[in-house]
N, C-alpha and C positions, 0 to 999 in steps of 0.2 A: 421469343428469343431462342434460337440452338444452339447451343455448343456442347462441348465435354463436359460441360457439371451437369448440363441439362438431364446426360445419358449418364453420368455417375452419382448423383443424390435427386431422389423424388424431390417433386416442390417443397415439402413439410420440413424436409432438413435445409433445405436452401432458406425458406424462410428461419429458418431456428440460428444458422452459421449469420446470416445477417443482420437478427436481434443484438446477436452476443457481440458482433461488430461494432454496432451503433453506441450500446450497451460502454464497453470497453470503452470509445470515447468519447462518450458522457464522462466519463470516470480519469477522465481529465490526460488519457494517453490519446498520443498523437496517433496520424494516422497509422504513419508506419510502425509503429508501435503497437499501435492494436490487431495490424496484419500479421505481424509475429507471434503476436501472444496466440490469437485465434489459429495460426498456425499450425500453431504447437498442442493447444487445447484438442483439435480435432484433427490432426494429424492430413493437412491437405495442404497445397500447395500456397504460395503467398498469388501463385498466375488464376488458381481456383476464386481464393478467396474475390480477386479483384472483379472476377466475373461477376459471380454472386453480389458482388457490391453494387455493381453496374444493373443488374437486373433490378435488384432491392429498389434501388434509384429510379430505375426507368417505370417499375410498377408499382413506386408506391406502396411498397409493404410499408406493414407496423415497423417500428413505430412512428413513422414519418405521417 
Protein backbone atom coordinates (compact mmCIF):
# COMPACT_ATOMS: atom_id res chain seq x y z
CA UNK A 1 0.00 0.00 0.00
CA UNK A 2 1.51 3.92 -0.83
CA UNK A 3 0.38 6.80 0.52
CA UNK A 4 1.49 9.85 2.70
CA UNK A 5 2.15 7.85 6.02
CA UNK A 6 3.89 5.37 4.01
CA UNK A 7 6.52 8.36 3.16
CA UNK A 8 6.08 9.99 6.58
CA UNK A 9 6.43 7.00 9.36
CA UNK A 10 8.79 3.92 8.68
CA UNK A 11 6.69 0.63 9.10
CA UNK A 12 7.86 0.12 12.95
CA UNK A 13 5.91 3.37 13.97
CA UNK A 14 2.92 2.60 11.75
CA UNK A 15 2.77 -0.68 13.37
CA UNK A 16 3.24 0.95 17.05
CA UNK A 17 0.27 4.02 16.05
CA UNK A 18 -1.84 0.86 15.12
CA UNK A 19 -1.23 -1.30 18.45
CA UNK A 20 -2.09 1.87 20.42
CA UNK A 21 -5.22 2.06 18.27
CA UNK A 22 -6.45 -1.38 18.62
CA UNK A 23 -5.11 -1.08 22.28
CA UNK A 24 -7.42 2.05 23.07
CA UNK A 25 -10.40 0.28 21.89
CA UNK A 26 -10.08 -2.78 23.82
CA UNK A 27 -10.21 -0.22 26.53
CA UNK A 28 -13.77 0.11 25.78
CA UNK A 29 -13.46 3.66 23.61
CA UNK A 30 -15.23 3.85 20.47
CA UNK A 31 -13.78 4.24 17.52
CA UNK A 32 -13.81 7.73 17.02
CA UNK A 33 -12.80 8.10 20.25
CA UNK A 34 -9.70 6.28 20.03
CA UNK A 35 -8.78 8.23 16.73
CA UNK A 36 -8.68 11.41 18.87
CA UNK A 37 -6.98 10.24 21.58
CA UNK A 38 -4.13 8.52 19.27
CA UNK A 39 -4.45 11.74 17.69
CA UNK A 40 -3.41 13.68 20.10
CA UNK A 41 -1.06 11.10 21.82
CA UNK A 42 1.13 11.22 18.52
CA UNK A 43 0.51 14.30 17.14
CA UNK A 44 -0.84 13.05 13.47
CA UNK A 45 -3.83 13.57 11.83
CA UNK A 46 -7.20 11.71 12.41
CA UNK A 47 -7.00 11.23 7.90
CA UNK A 48 -3.22 9.62 8.97
CA UNK A 49 -4.46 7.54 11.61
CA UNK A 50 -7.46 6.12 9.39
CA UNK A 51 -4.75 5.05 6.77
CA UNK A 52 -2.56 3.36 9.14
CA UNK A 53 -5.70 1.62 10.25
CA UNK A 54 -6.70 0.54 6.98
CA UNK A 55 -3.17 -0.89 6.41
CA UNK A 56 -3.08 -2.44 10.02
CA UNK A 57 -6.43 -4.15 8.65
CA UNK A 58 -5.37 -5.03 5.21
CA UNK A 59 -1.89 -6.82 6.71
CA UNK A 60 -2.76 -8.12 9.53
CA UNK A 61 -0.59 -6.62 12.00
CA UNK A 62 -0.47 -7.55 15.85
CA UNK A 63 -2.46 -7.70 17.43
CA UNK A 64 -5.08 -8.97 15.00
Amino acid sequence: MQNNVDQSFPEARRKEIFLALVEAQDQRMSVSQSREFISQRYGISERQIREIEEEGLEQQWPPL
